[in-house]
N, C-alpha and C positions, 0 to 999 in steps of 0.2 A: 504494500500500500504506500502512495508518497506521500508528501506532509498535508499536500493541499486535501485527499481524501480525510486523511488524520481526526482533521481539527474542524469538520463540520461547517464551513462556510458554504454562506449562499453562490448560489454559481456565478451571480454579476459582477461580485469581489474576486473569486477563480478568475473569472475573464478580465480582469482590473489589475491583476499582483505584478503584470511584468511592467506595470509603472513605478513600482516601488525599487529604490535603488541599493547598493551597499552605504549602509549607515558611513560608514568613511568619506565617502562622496556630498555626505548633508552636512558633515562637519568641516571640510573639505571649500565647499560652500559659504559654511557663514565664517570661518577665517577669512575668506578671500572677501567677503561682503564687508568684515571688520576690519579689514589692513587698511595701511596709508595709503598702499595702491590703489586697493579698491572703493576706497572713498573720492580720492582723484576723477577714477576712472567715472565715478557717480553725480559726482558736480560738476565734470565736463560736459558728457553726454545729458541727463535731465538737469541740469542746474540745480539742485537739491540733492541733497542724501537722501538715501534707502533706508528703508526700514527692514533690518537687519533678523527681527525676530521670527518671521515664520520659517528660516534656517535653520534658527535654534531646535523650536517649535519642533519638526519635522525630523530631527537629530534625535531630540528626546524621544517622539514617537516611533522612530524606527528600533532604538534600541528597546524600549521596552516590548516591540512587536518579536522583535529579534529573539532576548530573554525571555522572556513570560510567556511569548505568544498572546499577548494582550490584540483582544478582537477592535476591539474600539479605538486604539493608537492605530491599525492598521486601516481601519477606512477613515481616519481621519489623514492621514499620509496618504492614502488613494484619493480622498475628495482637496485635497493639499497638490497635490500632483497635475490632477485634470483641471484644476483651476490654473496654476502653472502653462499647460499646455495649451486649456484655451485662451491667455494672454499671449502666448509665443505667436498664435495661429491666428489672433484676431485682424493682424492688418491682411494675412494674405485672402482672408474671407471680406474683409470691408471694400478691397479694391474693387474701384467701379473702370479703370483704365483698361485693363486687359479681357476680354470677352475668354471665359473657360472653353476649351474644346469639349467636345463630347466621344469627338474621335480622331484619330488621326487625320492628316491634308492625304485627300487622293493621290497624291503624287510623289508620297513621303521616303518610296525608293527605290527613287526612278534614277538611270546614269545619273554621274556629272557632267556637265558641258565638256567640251573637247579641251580646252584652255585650260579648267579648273582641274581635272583627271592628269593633264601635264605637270601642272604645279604642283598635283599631289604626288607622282613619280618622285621627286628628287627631293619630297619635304621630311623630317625628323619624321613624321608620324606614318609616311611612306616606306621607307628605308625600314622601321622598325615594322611595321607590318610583311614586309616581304621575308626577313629574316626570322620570323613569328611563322609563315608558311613554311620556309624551307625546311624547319627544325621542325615542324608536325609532319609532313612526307619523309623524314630522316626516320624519326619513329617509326613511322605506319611499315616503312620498308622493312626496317631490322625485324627480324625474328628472333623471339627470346625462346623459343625450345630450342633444345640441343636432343643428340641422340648419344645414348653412351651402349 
């Protein structure tokens, strides 16, 4: 049985756990939130300091999720987490500039033009794709049975 059977959680917390990270990584966090650095880094970019605590916050509750297995420190580090991500993710959702595909452009792997296909010949990313092919036909050719 693994832990996540174990310990009797509902399935939407099982589908939630791999936001939860190594406790080292939240502490990890609010050093970097509390250094000289990272106050700099916080009154350049917003013009004001961070508020440092839900670092803590989230350090404390992973360990105790970690030791005890306490349920309640665990989705509160889950709803800590998804609040987190829906911050990270709010401007690419807000954007009104870019129109979303729904699927790729018909055309999406069609040749290069004749010129662009040259340029690509003789560029770094050329040259290393050719020597990428030659070492997969090097392979494919060798035979690794032997007969004795």
């Amino acid at each position: 049985m693994s832990e996540k059977e174990e310990l009797h959680l509902p399935e939407d917390i099982k589908l939630k756990m791999f936001l939860v990270k190594n406790c080292s990584w939240y502490d990890e966090e609010y050093s970097d939130c509390k250094s000289v650095r990272g106050r700099f880094h916080q009154y350049f970019v917003h013009g004001d300091l961070l508020d440092c605590s839900p670092w803590k916050r989230d350090m404390a509750n992973c360990e105790r999720w970690t030791k005890n297995k306490d349920r309640d420190s665990l989705e509160e580090l889950i709803n800590s987490e998804m609040k987190r991500r829906e911050e990270r993710l709010k401007p690419f959702k807000e954007n009104e500039v870019w129109e979303n595909r729904t699927s790729p452009p018909e055309n999406w792997n069609s040749p290069l033009p004749p010129w662009l296909e040259e340029e690509y010949k003789n560029s770094y990313l050329g040259l290393r794709a050719d020597e990428f092919r030659d070492m997969v036909n090097d392979k494919a050719r060798k035979s690794f049975c032997s007969f004795m």
